[in-house]
N, C-alpha and C positions, 0 to 999 in steps of 0.2 A: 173559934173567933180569931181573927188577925191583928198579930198585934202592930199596933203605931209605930209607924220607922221613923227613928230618931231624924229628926230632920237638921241638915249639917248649918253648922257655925253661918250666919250672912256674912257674904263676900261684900268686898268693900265698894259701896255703892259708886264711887266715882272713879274706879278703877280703869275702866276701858277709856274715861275721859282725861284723866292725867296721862296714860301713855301713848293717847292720840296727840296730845300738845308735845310731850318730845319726839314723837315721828317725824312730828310738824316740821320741830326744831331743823328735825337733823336734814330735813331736805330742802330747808333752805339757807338763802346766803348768810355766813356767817357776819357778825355775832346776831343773837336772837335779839329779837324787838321788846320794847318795853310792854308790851301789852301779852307776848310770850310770855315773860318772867313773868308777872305780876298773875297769870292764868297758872303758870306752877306753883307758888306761892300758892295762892287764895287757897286751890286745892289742896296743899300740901296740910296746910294749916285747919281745915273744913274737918272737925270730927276726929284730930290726930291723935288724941285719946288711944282710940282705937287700932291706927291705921299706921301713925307714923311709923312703924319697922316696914310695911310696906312699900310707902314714898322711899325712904332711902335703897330700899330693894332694888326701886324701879330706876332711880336715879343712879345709883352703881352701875345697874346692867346698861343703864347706856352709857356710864362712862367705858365702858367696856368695848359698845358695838358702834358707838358714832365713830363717823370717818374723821380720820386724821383732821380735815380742817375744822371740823368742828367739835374737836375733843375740849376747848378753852371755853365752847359754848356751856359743856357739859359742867365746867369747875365755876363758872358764872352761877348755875343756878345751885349749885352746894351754898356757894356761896351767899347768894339771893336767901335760900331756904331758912338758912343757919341762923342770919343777922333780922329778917324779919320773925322769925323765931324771938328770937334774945328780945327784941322788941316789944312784942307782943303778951311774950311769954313770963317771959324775966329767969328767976331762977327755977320755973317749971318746965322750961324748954326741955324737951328729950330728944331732939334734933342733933345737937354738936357732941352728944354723949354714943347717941347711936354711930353717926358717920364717921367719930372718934376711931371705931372698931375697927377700922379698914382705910381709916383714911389716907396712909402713908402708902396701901399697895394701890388704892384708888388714885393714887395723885401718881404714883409708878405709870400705870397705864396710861393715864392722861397726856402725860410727857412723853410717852413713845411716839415716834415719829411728828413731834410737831415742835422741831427744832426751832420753826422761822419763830413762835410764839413764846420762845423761854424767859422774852424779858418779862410779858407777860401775864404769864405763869409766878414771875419770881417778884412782883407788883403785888399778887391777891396775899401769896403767902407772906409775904412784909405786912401788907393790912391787917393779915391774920395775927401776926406775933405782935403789932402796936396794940390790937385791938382785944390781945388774950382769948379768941377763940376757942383755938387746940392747944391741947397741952405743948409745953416748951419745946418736951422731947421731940415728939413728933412733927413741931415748924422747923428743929433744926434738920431732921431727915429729908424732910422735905425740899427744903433750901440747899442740900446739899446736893440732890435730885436738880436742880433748875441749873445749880452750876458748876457739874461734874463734865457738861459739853460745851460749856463758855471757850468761846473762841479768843484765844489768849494773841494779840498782835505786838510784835517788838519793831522798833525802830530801827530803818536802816541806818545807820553810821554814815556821812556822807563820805570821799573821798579824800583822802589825806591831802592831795595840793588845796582845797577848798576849805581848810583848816587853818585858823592864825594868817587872815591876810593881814595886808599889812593897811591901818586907820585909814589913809590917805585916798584909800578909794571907793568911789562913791556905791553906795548901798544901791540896791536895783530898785526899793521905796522911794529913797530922796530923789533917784533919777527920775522916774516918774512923776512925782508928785512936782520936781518942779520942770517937768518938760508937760506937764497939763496944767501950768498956768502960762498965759500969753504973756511975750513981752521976757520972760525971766529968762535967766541966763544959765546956759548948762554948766554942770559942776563941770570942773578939771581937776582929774588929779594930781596928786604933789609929782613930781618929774624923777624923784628919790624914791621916793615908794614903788612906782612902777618900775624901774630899775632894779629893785632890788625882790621884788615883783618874779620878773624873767630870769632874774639871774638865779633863784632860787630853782624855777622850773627848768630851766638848763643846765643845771648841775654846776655853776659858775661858784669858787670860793667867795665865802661870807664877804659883804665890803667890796668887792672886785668890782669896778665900774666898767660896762660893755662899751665894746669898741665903738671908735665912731660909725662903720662903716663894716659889716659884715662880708667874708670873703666868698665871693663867686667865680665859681669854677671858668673859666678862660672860655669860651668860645670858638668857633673857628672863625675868619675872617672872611671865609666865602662859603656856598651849599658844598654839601658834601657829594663825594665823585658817586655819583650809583654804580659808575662800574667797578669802582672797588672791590 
């Protein structure tokens, strides 16, 4: 007599249909549509009893394999999963305990190559640490992750003569604002100030009032011989 082969565990019945929605995702234009997300959810959520270490399986490995522009799509739907979870679920959620496991090297990859998207990236995980998601620890690795490539920009210092003018001259605003009203009259500056203005920029001592009349080299009184 032959005996009965154990027949294996059922596979999860919407499995080829959840990871036909992130295929979906990943070939098209970033970010994913509302009727995407809400087709990972529904699934994600259908029977998670069972499956939910699944969904996160499937959801890691495409955090893993989506192209760079759409690694942010991939942290949308952790994200999506998680909070319609908590939702849903309340404190039976087994969603944000699962993705818990991995989610600091999961958000590692995410972040590789999708420099443009770190404000982004560092937006979900602030909702996440308002919203007590993930544990502490692991919002703060994370965060430390979004801003270890922060583009840090310092100020140029302007040029020392452009430093401590002197009141009396008029601002390049006020010049403006009242040479774009008709009729108004242009600032002039104090006649002291710009004096001492130039004579600062000419290396002239403090106080020293400029000549009347600046000396020019002489001339000659007719063209010059070429056959010189």
């Amino acid at each position: 007599r032959k005996k009965k082969s154990m027949s294996a565990a059922p596979a999860w019945p919407d499995e080829e249909a959840f990871k036909k929605v992130l295929d979906g995702i990943s070939q098209k234009r970033p970010p994913p549509t509302v009727q995407d997300v809400d087709k990972v959810t529904k699934i994600a959520l259908t029977d998670y009893r069972k499956y939910y270490k699944l969904v996160v399986y499937h959801v890691e490995k495409a955090a893993k394999t989506f192209p760079a522009e759409h690694k942010l799509s991939a942290l949308y739907l952790i994200d999506a999963i998680c909070r319609k979870s908590i939702e849903k679920l309340g404190s039976k959620d087994p969603f944000v305990p699962r993705f818990s496991i991995n989610i600091e090297k999961t958000f590692q990859s995410l972040c590789d190559g999708s420099f443009q998207d770190r404000e982004k990236f560092r937006k979900v995980v602030s909702l996440w640490a308002d919203n007590r998601i993930f544990p502490e620890e692991s919002v703060g690795v994370m965060m430390g992750v979004v801003g270890k490539e922060e583009v840090k920009t310092s100020l140029v210092a302007p040029p020392s003569f452009l430093t401590g003018l002197p009141s009396g001259l008029p601002s390049s605003s006020s010049s403006a604002s009242s040479l774009s009203t008709p009729g108004s009259a242009v600032p002039v500056a104090d006649p002291s100030s710009v004096s001492s203005l130039v004579s600062t920029m000419f290396g002239l001592p403090g106080g020293a009032a400029l000549p009347s009349s600046l000396p020019i080299a002489s001339l000659p009184s007719g063209p010059a011989n070429l056959n010189d």
